[in-house]
Steps between C-alpha positions, in 0.01 A plus 500: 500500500408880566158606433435814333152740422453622204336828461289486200450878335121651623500253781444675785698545791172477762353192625141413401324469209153491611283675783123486664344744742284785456524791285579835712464762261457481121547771208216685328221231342612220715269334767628316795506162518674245671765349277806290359770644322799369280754693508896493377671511855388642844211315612627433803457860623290637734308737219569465151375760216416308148296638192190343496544281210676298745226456768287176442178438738599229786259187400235436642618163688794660661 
């Protein structure tokens, strides 16, 4: 038996699909904050640039 991927269309290519850390620099209105992130690929990156309706506070118990 051969086992195959199948590349599903708008998945992406990047391992990853959510972050932590702190926020390095944010757009105009933003505040910093530390933060978790979902994202569609490419969490496993050393920096990662989202909009911020993506970012989600890191709870309080973690």
């Amino acid at each position: 038996m051969k086992a195959e991927v199948t590349k599903n269309p708008g998945v992406s290519t990047y391992p990853g699909l959510e972050c932590s850390g702190v926020i390095e620099s944010v757009g105009e209105n933003v505040s910093r904050w530390k933060a978790c992130v979902i994202l569609s690929g490419g969490g496993y990156a050393e920096k990662v640039a989202v909009p911020a309706t993506q970012v989600l506070p890191i709870p309080s118990r973690v």
